[in-house]
Backbone bond lengths (Angstrom), bond angles and torsions (degrees), N, CA, C in turn:
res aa  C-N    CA-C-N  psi(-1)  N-CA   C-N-CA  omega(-1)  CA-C   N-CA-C  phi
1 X - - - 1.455 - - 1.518 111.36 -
2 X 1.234 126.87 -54.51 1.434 135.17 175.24 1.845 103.65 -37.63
3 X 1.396 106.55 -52.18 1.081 99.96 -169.92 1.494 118.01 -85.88
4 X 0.739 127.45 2.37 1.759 143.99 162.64 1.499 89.33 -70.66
5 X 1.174 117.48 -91.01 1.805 131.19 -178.12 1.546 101.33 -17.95
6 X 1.503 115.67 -51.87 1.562 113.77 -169.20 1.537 108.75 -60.02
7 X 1.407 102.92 -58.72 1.806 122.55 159.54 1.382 109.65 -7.99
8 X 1.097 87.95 -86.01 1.580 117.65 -165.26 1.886 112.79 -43.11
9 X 1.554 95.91 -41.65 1.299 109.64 -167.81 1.663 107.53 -87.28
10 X 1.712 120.08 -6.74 1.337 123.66 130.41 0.907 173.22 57.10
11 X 1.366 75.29 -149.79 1.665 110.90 143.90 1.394 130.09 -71.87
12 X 1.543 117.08 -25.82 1.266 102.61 -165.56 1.710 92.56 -107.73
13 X 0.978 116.55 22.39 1.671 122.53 168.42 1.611 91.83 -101.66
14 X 1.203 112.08 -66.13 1.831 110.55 -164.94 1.338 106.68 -55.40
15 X 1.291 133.80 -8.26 1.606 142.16 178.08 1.690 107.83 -100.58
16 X 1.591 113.09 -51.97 0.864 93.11 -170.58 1.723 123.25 -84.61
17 X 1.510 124.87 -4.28 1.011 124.00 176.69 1.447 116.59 -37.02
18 X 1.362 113.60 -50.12 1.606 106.39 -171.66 1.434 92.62 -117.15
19 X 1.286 133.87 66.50 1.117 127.35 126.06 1.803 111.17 -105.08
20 X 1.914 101.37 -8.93 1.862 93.32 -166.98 1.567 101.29 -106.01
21 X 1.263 131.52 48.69 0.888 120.26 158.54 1.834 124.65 -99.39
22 X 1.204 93.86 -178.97 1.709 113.32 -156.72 1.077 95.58 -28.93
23 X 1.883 143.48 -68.57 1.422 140.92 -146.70 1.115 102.03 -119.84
24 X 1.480 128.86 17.67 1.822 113.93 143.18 0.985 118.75 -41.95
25 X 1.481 119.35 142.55 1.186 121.78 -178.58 1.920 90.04 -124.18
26 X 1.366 99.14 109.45 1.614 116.92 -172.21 1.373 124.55 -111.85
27 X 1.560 104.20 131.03 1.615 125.30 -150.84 1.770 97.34 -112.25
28 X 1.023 115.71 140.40 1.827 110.60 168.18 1.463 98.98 -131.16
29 X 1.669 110.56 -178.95 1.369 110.73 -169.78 1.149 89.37 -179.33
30 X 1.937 107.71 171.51 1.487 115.97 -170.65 1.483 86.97 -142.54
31 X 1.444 134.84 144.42 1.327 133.21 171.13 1.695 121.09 -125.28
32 X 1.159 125.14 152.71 1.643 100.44 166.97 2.018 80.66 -157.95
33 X 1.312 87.80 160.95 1.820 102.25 -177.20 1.432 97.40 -173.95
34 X 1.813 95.02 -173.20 1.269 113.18 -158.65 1.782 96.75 -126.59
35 X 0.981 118.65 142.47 1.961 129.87 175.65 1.499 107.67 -111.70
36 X 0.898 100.88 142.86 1.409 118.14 151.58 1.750 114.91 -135.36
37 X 1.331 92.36 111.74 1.372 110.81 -172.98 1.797 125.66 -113.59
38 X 1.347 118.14 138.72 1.164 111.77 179.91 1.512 96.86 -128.31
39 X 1.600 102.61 -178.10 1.581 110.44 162.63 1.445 116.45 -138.42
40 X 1.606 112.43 144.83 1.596 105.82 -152.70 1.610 82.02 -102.03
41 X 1.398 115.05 142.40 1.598 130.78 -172.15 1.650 106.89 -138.03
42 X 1.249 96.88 96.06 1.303 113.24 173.44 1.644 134.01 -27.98
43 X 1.490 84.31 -40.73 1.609 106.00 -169.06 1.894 122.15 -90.40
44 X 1.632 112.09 8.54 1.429 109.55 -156.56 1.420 86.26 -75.29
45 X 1.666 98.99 164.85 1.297 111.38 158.34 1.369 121.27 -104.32
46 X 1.284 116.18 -157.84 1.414 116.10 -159.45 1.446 118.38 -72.01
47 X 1.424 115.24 -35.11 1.339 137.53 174.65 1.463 106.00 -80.24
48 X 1.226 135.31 6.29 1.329 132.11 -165.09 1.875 119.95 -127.30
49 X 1.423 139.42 112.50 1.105 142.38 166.24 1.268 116.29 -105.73
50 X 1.404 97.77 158.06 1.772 97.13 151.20 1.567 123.02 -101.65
51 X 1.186 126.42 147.40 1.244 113.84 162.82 1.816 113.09 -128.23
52 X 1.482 106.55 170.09 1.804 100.45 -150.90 1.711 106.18 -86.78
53 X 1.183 89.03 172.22 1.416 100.99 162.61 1.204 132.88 -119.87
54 X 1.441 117.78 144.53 1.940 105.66 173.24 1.042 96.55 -102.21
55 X 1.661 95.53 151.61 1.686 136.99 160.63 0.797 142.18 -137.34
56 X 1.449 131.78 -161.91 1.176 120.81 -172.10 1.590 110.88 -130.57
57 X 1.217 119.19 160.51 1.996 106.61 168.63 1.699 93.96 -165.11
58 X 1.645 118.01 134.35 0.891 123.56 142.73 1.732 123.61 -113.60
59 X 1.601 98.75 178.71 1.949 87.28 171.51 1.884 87.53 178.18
60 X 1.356 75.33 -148.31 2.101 92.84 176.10 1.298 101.14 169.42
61 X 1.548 102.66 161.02 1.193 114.63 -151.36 1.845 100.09 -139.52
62 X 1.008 123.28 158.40 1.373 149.31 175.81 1.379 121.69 -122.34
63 X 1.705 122.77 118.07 1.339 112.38 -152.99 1.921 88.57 -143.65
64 X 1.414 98.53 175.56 1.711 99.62 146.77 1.245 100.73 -176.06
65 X 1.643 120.52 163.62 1.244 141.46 -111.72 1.892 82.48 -112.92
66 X 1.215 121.67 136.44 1.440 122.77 147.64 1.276 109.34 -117.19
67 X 1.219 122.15 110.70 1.697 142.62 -174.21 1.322 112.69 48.71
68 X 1.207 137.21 -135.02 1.606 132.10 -170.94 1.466 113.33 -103.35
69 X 1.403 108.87 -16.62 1.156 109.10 -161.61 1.622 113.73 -110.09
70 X 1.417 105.29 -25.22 1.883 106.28 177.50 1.552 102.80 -128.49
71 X 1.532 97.02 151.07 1.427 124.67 179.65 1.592 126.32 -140.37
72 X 1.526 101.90 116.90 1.535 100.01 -166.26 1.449 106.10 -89.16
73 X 1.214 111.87 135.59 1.579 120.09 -178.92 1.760 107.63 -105.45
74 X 1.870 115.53 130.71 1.589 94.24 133.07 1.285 112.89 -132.72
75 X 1.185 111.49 140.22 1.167 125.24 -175.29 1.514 113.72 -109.47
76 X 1.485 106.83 165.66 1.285 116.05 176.16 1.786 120.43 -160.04
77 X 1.669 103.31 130.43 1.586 91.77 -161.81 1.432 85.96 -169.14
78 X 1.547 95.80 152.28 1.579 117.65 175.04 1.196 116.40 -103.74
79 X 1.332 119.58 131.43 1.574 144.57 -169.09 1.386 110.95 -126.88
80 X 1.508 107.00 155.85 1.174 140.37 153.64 1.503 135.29 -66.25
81 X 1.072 152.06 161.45 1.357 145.26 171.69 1.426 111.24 177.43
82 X 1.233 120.12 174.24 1.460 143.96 147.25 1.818 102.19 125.52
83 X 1.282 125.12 -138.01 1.392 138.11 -137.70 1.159 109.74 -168.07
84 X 1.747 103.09 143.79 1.788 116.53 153.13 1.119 109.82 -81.72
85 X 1.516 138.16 135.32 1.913 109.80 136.88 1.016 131.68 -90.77
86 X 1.339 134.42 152.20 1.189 125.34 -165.15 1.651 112.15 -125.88
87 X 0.945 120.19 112.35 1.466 114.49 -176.02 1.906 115.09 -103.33
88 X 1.137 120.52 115.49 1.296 123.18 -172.84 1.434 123.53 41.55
89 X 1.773 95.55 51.02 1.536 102.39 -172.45 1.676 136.50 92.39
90 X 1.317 96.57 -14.50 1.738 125.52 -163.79 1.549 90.59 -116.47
91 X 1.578 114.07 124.23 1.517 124.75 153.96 1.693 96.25 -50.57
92 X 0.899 112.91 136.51 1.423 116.49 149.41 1.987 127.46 -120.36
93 X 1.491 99.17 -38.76 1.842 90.95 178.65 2.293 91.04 -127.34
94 X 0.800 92.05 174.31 1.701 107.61 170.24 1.368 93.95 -139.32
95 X 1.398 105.35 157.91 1.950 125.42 -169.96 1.731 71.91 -140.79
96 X 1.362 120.15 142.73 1.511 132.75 155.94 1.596 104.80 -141.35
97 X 1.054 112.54 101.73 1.270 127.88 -176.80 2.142 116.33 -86.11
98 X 1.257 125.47 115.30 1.247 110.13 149.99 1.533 128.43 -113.65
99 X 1.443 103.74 167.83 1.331 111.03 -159.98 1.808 110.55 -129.17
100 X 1.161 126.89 150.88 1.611 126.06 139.15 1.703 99.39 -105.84
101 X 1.054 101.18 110.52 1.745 125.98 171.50 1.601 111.57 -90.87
102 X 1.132 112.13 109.27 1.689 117.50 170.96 1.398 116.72 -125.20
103 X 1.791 125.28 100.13 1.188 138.40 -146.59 1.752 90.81 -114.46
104 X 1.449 120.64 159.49 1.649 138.14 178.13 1.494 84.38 -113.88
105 X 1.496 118.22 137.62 1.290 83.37 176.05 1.939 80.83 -149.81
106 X 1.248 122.51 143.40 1.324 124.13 165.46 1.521 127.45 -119.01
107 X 1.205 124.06 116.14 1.362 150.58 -152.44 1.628 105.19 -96.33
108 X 1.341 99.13 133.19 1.597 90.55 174.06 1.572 103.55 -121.72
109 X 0.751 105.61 143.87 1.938 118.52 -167.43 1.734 110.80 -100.41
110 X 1.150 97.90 141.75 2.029 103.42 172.64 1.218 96.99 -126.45
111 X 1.380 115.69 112.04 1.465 129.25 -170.41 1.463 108.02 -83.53
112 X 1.072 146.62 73.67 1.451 168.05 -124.43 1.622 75.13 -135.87
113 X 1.637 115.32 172.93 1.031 136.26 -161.37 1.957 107.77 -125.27
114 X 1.092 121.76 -32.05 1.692 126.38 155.68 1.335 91.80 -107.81
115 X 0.760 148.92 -87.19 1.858 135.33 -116.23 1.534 94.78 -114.86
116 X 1.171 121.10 136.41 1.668 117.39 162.63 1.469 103.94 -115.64
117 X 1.521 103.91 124.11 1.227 123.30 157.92 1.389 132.85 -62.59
118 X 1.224 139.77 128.16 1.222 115.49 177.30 1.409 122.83 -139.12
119 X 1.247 132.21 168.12 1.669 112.46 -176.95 1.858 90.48 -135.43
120 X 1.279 109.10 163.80 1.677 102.38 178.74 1.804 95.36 -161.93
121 X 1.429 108.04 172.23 1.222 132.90 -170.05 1.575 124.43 -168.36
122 X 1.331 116.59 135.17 1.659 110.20 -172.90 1.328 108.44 -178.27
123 X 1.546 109.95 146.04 1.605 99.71 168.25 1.152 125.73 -75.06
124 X 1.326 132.23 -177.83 1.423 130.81 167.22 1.581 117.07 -131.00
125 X 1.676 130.42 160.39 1.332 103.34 144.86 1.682 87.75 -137.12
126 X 1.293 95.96 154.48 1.320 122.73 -170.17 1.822 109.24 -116.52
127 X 1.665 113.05 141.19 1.222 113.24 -168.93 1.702 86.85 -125.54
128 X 1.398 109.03 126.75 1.477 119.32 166.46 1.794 114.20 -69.10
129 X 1.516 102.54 120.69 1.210 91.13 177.83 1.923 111.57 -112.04
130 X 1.673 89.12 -0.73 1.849 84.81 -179.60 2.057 94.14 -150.79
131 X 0.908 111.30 149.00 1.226 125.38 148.88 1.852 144.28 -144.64
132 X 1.276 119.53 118.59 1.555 115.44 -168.05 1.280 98.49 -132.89
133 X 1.424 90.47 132.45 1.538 133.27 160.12 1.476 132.08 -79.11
134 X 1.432 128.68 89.37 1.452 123.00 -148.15 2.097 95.06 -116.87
135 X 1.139 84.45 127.93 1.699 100.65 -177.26 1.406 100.11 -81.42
136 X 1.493 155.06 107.49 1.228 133.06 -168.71 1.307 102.34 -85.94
137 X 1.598 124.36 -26.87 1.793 102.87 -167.62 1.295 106.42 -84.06
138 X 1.479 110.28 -13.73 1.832 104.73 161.09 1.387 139.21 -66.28
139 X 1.680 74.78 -32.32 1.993 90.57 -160.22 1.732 101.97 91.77
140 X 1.337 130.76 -30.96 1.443 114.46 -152.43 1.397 93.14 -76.15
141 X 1.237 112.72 139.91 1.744 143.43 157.91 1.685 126.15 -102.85
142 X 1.464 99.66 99.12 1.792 115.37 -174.54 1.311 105.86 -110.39
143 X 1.445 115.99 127.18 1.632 105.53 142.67 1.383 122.27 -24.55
144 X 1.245 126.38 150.13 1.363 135.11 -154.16 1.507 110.40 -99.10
145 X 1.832 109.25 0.78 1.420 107.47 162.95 1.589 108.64 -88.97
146 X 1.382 117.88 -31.64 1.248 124.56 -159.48 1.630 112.87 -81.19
147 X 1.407 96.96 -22.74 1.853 115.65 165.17 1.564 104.59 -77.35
148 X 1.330 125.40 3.25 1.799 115.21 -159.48 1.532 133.01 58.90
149 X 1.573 103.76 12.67 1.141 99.88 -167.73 1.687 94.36 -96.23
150 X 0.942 133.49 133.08 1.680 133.42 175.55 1.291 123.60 -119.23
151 X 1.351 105.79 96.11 1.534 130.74 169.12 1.638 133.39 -54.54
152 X 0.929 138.61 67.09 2.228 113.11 -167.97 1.408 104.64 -26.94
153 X 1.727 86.25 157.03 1.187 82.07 161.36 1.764 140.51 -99.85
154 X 1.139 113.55 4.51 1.373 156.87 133.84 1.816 138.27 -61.55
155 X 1.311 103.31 115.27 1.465 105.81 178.11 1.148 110.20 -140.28
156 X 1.080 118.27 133.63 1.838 130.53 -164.73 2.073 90.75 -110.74
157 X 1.050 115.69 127.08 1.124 150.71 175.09 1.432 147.34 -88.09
158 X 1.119 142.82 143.08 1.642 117.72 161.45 1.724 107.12 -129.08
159 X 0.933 133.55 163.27 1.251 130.91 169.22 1.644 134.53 -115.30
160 X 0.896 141.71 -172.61 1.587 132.33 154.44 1.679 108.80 178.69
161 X 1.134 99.10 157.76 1.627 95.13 -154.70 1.778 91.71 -168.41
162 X 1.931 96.30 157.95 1.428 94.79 -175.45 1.893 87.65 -136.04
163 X 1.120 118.59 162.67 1.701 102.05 171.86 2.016 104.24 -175.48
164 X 0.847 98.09 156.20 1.654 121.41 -165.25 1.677 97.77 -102.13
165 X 1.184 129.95 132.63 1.307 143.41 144.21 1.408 124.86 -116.31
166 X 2.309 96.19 131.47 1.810 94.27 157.42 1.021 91.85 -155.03
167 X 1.615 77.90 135.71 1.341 117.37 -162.10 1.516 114.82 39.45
168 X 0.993 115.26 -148.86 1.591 108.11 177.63 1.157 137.10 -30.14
169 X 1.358 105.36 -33.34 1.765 91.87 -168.05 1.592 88.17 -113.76
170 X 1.347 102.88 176.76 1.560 127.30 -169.46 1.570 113.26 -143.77
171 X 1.354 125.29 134.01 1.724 135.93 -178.34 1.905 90.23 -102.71
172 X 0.882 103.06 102.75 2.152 103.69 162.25 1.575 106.43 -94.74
173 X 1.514 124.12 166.93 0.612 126.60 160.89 1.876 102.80 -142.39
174 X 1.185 131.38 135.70 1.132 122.31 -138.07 1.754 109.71 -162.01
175 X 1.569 117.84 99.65 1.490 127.81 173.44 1.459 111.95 -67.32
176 X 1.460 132.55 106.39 1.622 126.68 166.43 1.717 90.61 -91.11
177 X 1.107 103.95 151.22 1.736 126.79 173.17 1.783 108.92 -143.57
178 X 1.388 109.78 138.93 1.363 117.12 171.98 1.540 108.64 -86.12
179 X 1.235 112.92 135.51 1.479 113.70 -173.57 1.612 92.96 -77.06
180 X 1.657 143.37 -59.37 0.918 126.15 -129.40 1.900 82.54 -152.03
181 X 1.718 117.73 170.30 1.326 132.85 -155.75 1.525 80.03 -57.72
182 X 1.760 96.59 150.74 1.389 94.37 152.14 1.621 102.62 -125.82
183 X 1.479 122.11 28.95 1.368 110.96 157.98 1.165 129.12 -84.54
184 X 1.369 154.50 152.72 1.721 152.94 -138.23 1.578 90.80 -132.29
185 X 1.478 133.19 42.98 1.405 116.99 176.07 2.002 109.84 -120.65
186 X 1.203 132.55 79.05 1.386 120.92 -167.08 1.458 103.00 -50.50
187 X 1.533 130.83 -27.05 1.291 118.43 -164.80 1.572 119.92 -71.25
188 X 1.630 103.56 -3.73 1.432 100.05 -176.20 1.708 113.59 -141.47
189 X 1.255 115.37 138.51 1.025 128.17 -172.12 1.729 127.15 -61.99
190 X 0.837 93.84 -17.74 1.787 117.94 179.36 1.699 105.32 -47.00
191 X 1.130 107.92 148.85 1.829 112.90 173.51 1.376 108.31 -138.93
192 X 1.764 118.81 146.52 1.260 130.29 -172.18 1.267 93.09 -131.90
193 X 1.505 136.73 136.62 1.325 128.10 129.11 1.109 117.84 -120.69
194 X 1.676 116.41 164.03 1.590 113.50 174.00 1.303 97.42 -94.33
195 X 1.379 100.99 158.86 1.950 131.02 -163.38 1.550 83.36 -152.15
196 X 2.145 109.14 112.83 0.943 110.27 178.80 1.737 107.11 -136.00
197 X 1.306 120.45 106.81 1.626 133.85 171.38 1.709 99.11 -65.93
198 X 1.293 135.90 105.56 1.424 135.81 136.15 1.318 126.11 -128.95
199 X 1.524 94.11 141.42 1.484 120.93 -176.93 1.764 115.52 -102.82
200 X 1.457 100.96 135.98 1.762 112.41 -158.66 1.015 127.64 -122.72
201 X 1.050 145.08 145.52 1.547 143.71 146.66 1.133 105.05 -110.81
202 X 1.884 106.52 142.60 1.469 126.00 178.94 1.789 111.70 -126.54
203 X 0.951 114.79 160.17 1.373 124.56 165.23 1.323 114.91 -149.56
204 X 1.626 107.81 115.85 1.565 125.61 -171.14 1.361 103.17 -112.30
205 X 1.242 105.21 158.62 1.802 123.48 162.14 1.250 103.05 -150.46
């Protein structure tokens, strides 16, 4: 954890340096929503899916305005993630993944007169702060080292998102995707990423 915190704290220095100078013009906000998250697994077989999970994620973000039309965001917030599997109809394991997620994110604005539309895009990297491995025909529930399953602790990301503002607050709706494996095993060829659907409410000033 310490070293996530160090991470974290960063990044949001190497970002925020030049957003705090003299004629920023600086926006804050508070967010909380709902995910539905899966993970794409290279390796299923024929009899085998995933299906998603809900969660939860809040955070807030610190931004400022370049002319009317774009807005640089960074944000920072803890999420939910991972997967059912399902083998011939039957849950068989759960993956429940958590995260501190810290995304750059730049927003483009439609200066409409009630409602602002908006569309946005940004990378992310994300620091795992929990992972469990749930056996369903057991019941037993392990951390996801102690099951053998080996996660990083790091996942680099992209995002995209579309969202409505009035006045203050804002509804997003918003795709995170893992660019690359986030399992920690070189001996095996297999690939996981998280694929995450969440829906938001914000409130800025």
């Amino acid at each position: 954890m310490r070293r996530i915190l160090v991470s974290t704290g960063l990044v949001l220095a190497a970002v925020l340096a030049p957003l705090s100078g003299a004629n920023a013009q600086l926006t804050f906000g508070g967010f909380a929503g709902v995910n539905f998250s899966n993970l794409d697994f290279s390796n299923l077989s024929v009899n085998e899916v995933t299906s998603s999970r809900t969660g939860g994620m809040f955070g807030g973000y610190i931004g400022t305005h370049m002319g009317r039309l774009f807005t640089i965001r960074l944000e920072g917030f803890w999420t939910q993630k991972g997967a059912d599997l399902v083998t011939s109809g039957t849950t068989t394991e759960s993956f429940k993944l958590q995260y501190i997620e810290v995304p750059l994110i730049l927003r483009v604005n439609i200066p409409l007169v009630v409602i602002k539309p908006a569309v946005y895009a940004g990378p992310a990297i994300s620091f795992q702060t929990e992972c469990t491995h749930e056996d369903t025909a057991t019941g037993i529930s392990l951390p996801c080292e102690d099951a053998g399953k080996m996660v990083k602790s790091t996942d680099i990301s992209g995002i995209i998102g579309a969202g409505v503002g009035i006045g203050p607050v804002t509804l997003d709706v918003q795709y995170d995707f893992s660019f690359s494996n986030i399992l920690d095993d070189p001996t095996s060829s297999d690939e996981v990423k998280n694929q995450t659907w969440t829906v938001r409410a914000a409130f800025g000033i």
